[in-house]
C-alpha positions as CSV (number, residue, x, y, z in Angstrom):
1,X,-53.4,-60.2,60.4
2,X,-56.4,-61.8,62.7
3,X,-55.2,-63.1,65.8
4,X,-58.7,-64.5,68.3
5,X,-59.2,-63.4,71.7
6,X,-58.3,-66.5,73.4
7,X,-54.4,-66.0,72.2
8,X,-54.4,-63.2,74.6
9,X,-52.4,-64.7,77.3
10,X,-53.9,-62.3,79.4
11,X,-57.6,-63.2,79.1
12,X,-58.3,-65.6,81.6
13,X,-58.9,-66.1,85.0
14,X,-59.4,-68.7,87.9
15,X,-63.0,-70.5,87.2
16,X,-64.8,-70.7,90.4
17,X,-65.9,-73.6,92.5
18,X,-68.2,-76.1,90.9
19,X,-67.4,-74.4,87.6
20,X,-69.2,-76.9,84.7
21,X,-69.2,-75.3,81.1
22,X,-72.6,-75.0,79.5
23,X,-73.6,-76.3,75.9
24,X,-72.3,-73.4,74.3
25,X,-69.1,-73.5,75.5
26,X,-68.5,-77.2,75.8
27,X,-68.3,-76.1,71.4
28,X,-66.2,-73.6,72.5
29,X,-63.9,-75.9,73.8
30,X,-64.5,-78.6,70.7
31,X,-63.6,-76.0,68.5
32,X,-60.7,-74.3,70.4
33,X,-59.4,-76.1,72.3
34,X,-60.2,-73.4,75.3
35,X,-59.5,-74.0,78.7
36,X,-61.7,-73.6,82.2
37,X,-59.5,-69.7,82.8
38,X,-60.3,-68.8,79.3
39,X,-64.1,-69.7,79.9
40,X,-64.4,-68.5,83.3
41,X,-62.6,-64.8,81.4
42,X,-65.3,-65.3,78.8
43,X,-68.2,-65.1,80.9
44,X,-66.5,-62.3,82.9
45,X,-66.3,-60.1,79.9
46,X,-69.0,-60.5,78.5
47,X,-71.1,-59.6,82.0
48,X,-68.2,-56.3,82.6
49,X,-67.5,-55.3,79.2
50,X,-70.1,-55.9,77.2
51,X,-73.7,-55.5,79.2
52,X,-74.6,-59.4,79.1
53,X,-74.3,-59.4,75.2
54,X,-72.9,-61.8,73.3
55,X,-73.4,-59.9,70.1
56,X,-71.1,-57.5,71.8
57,X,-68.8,-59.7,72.9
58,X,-68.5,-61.2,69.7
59,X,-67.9,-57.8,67.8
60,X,-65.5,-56.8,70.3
61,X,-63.6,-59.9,70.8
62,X,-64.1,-62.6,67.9
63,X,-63.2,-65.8,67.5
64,X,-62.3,-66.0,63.9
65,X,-62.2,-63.7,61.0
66,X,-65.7,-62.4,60.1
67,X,-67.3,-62.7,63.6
68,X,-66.8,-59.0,64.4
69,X,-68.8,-58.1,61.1
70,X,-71.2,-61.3,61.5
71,X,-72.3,-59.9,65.1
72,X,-73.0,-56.3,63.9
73,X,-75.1,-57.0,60.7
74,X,-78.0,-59.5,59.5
75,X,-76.1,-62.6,57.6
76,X,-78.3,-63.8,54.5
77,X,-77.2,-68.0,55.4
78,X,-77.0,-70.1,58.2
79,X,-74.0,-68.7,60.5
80,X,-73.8,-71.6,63.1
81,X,-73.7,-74.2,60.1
82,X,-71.4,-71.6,58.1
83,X,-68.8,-71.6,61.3
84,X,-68.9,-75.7,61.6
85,X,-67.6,-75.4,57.8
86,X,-65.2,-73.3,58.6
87,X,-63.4,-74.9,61.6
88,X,-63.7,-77.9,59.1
89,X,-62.4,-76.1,55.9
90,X,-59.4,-78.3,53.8
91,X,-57.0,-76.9,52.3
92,X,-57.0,-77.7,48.8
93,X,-55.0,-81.0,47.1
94,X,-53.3,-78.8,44.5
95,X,-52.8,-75.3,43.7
96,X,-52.1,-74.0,40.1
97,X,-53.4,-72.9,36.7
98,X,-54.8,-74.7,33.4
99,X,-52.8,-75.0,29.9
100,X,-53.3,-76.5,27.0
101,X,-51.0,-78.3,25.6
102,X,-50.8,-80.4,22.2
103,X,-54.5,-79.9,22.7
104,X,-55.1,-81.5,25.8
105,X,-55.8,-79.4,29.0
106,X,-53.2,-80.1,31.5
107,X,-52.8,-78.6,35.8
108,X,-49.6,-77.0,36.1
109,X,-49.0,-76.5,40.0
110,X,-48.1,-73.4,41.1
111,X,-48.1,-72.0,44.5
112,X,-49.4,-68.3,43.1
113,X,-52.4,-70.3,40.5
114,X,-55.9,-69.0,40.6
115,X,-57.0,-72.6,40.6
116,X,-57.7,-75.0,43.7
117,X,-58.2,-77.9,43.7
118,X,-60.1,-79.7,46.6
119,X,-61.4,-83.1,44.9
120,X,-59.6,-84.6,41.4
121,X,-62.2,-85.2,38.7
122,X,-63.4,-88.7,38.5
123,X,-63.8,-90.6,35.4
124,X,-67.6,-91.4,35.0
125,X,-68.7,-88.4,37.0
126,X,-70.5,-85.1,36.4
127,X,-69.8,-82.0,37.4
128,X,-71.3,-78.2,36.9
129,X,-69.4,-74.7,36.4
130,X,-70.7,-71.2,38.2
131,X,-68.9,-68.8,36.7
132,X,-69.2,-65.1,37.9
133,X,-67.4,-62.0,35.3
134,X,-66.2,-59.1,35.9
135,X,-64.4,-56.3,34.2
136,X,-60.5,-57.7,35.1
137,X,-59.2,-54.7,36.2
138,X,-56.9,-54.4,39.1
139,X,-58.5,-53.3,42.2
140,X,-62.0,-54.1,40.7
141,X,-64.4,-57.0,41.6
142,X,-62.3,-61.0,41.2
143,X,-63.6,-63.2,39.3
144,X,-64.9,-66.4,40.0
145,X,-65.4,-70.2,39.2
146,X,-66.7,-73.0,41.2
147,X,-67.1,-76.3,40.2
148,X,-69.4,-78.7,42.0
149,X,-70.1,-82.7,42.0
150,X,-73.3,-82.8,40.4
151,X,-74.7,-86.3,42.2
152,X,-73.3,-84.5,45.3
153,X,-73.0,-80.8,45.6
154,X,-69.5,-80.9,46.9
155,X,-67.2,-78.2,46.3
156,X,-64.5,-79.7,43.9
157,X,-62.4,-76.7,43.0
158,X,-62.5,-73.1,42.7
159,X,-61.1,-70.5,40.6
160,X,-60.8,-66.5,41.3
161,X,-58.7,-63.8,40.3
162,X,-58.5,-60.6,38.3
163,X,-59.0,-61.7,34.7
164,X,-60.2,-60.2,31.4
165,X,-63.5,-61.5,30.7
166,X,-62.9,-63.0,27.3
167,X,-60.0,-64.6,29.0
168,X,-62.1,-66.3,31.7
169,X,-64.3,-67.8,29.0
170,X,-60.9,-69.4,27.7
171,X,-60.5,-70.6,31.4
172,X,-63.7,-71.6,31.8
173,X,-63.1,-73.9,28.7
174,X,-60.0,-74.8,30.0
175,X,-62.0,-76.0,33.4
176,X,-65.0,-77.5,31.7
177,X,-62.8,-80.2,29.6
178,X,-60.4,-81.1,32.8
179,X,-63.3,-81.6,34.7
180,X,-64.9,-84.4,32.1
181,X,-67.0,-81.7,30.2
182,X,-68.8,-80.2,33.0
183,X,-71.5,-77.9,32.6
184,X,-70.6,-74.5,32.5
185,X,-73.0,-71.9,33.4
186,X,-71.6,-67.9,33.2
187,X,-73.6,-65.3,34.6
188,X,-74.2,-63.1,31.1
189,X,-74.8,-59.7,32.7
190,X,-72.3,-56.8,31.8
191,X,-69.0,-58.6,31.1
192,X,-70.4,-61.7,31.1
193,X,-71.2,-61.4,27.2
194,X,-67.7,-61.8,26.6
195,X,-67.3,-64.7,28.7
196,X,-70.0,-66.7,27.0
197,X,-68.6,-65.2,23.6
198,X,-65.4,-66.7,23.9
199,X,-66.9,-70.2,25.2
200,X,-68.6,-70.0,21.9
201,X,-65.9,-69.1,19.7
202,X,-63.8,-72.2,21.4
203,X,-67.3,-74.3,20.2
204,X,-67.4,-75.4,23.9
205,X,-70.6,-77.9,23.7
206,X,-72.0,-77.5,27.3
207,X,-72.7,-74.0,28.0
208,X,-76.2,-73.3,30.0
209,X,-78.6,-71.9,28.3
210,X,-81.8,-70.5,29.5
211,X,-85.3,-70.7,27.6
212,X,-87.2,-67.2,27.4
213,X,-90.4,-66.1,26.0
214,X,-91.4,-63.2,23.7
215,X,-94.7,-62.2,25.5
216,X,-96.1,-60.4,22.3
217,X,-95.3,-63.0,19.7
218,X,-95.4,-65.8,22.2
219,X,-91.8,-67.2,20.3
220,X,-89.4,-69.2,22.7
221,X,-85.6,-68.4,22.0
222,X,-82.5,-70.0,23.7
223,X,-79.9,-67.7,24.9
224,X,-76.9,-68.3,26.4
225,X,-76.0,-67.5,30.2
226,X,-77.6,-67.1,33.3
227,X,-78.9,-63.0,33.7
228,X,-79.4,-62.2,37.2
229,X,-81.8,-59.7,38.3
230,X,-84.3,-58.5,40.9
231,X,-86.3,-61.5,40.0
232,X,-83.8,-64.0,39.1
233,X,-81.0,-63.7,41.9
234,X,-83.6,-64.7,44.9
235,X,-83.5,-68.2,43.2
236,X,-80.0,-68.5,42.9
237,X,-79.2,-67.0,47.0
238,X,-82.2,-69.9,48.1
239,X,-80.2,-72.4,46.2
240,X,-77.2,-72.0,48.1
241,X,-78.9,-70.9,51.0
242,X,-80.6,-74.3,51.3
243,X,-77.4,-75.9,50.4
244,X,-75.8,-74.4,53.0
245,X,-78.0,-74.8,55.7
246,X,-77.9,-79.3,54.9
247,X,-74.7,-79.5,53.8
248,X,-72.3,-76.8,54.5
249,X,-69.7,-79.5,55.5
250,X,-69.0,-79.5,51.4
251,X,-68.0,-76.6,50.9
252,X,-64.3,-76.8,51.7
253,X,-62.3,-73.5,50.9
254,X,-62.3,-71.3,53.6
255,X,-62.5,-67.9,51.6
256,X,-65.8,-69.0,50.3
257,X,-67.1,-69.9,53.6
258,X,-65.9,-66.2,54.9
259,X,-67.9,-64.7,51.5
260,X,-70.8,-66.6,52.4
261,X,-70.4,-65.4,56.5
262,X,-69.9,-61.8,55.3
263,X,-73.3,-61.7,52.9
264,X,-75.6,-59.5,54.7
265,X,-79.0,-58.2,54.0
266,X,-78.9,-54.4,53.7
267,X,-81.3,-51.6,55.1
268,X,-83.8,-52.4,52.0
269,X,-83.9,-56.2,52.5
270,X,-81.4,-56.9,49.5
271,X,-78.6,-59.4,50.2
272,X,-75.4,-58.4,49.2
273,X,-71.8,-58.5,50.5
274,X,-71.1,-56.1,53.5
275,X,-68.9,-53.4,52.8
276,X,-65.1,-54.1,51.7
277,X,-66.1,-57.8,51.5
278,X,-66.8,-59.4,48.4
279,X,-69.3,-62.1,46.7
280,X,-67.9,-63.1,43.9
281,X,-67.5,-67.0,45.3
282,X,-70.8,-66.9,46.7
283,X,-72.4,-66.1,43.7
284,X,-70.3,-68.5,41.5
285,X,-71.2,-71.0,43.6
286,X,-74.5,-70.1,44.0
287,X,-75.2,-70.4,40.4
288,X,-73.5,-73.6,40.2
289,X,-76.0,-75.1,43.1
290,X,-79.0,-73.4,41.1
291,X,-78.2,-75.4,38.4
292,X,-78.7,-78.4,40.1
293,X,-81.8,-77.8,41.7
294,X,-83.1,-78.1,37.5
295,X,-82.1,-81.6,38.0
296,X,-85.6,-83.0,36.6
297,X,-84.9,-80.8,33.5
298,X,-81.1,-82.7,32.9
299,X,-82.9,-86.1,32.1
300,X,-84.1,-84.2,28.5
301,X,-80.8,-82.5,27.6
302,X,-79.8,-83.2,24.4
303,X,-77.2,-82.5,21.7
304,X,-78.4,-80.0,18.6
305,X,-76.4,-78.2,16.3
306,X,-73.4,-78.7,19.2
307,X,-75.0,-76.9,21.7
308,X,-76.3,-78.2,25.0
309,X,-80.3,-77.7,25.9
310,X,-82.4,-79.0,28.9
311,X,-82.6,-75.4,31.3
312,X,-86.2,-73.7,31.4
313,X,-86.3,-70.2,31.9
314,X,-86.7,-69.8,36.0
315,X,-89.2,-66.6,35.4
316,X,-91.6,-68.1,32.9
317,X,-91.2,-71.8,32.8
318,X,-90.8,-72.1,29.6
């Protein structure tokens, strides 16, 4: 359990004379609600415990949960936007799972679902699918969906939870349809074959596909999923990176905005979740915002053979 410094009864302390809060803690006080004692403690502790840092202070006595690790590495996105989104996180409408029944795809609410719903899908409106495998095992990495207003970029729902990943591709179906035949883009590394597999074998019609290109016999094939590597996953953390730092505000469920606080560029340069956190929201969604950033491509999507088409490959352009 997280319980922030300023419920310590004990930290506070008389402000002195003339004592007027400065910028920083005038949010402070927005945010928490903190009084003059607290903030005249604050600045104590910070000068006698912790050597004039704030860095310090914030490790050693945070605010919310994440600060501590925030403080003591080099987050990948936009912390001060990050922590506005946070203190302004929703809780979600509805809470539940995805059945089909008599062949229509129907929310059943249920307080332990891996599905949240933030915003109800809108007749007339578009929406695209992140969807980040793994191998389902207990223990192992979660899985994760996000789905995101396409005009917007709000954060409608989100899925996550320990699932085979054939299974998720049945969700992911599942999610598509409810949310008016969104776009659903899975990341194909690994376990992600079986993900797109099943998508396929439920003839889903809106699965991303990306264009590559044989160098040596110059042929251009469509293939299904997005495949992250060293080259590819730059594009997708700038996506949301950018996303984050306009429009953080939509992003409304708190555990994703304490994945994306807890991404941190490593000793090499490579951004990836601190240790004993996980990314498997920020990726999701990260994928999903990617997708929209192709919006010029959307305009020459068409229909053929059942499948969808529009993506270019992100490498070669093709």
């Amino acid at each position: 359990m997280f319980f922030p410094w300023f419920e310590n009864p004990e930290y506070r302390m008389p402000p002195p004379e003339n004592f007027a809060p400065l910028a920083a803690e005038k949010e402070l006080q927005r945010l928490y609600g903190l009084t003059a004692e607290q903030l005249a403690w604050r600045r104590w502790c910070i000068d006698a415990n912790c050597g004039g840092d704030i860095q310090v202070f914030h490790q050693e006595y945070p605010a919310f949960a994440g600060e501590a690790f925030i403080a003591s590495g080099r987050p990948v996105f936009d912390v001060p936007a990050l922590v506005r989104a946070l203190h302004g996180a929703e809780k979600p409408l509805r809470r539940g799972d995805l059945e089909e029944v008599d062949g229509r795809v129907t929310f059943v609410d249920s307080p332990q679902g891996n599905l949240r719903l933030w915003r109800l899908p809108e007749e007339g409106r578009e929406y695209v699918i992140g969807v980040d495998t793994a191998s389902g095992k207990e223990g192992g990495d979660y899985a994760a969906m996000e789905v995101v207003i396409r005009d917007s970029g709000e954060q409608a729902a989100e899925w996550h939870g320990h699932i085979d990943p054939d299974l998720l591709g049945v969700q992911a179906a599942y999610l598509g349809r409810y949310y008016n035949l969104a776009r659903v883009t899975p990341e194909v590394n690994n376990h992600g074959v079986a993900t797109v597999n099943a998508l396929k074998r439920l003839a889903y019609p809106r699965i991303y596909r990306r264009r590559t290109v044989n160098r040596s016999s110059d042929y251009t094939m469509q293939e299904y999923g997005f495949f992250t590597s060293a080259r590819t996953k730059p594009l997708l953390i700038s996506a949301l990176a950018g996303h984050i730092r306009r429009e953080a505000e939509k992003i409304h469920g708190k555990e994703t905005i304490n994945e994306c606080l807890t991404y941190m560029y490593d000793e090499k340069g490579a951004a990836n979740a601190r240790e004993g956190s996980h990314d498997d929201r920020v990726m999701a969604l990260a994928l999903a915002l990617y997708v929209l950033t192709e919006q010029p491509y959307y305009e020459r999507e068409e229909f053929e053979e059942g499948q969808w088409y529009g993506a270019v490959d992100p490498i070669t352009g093709y």
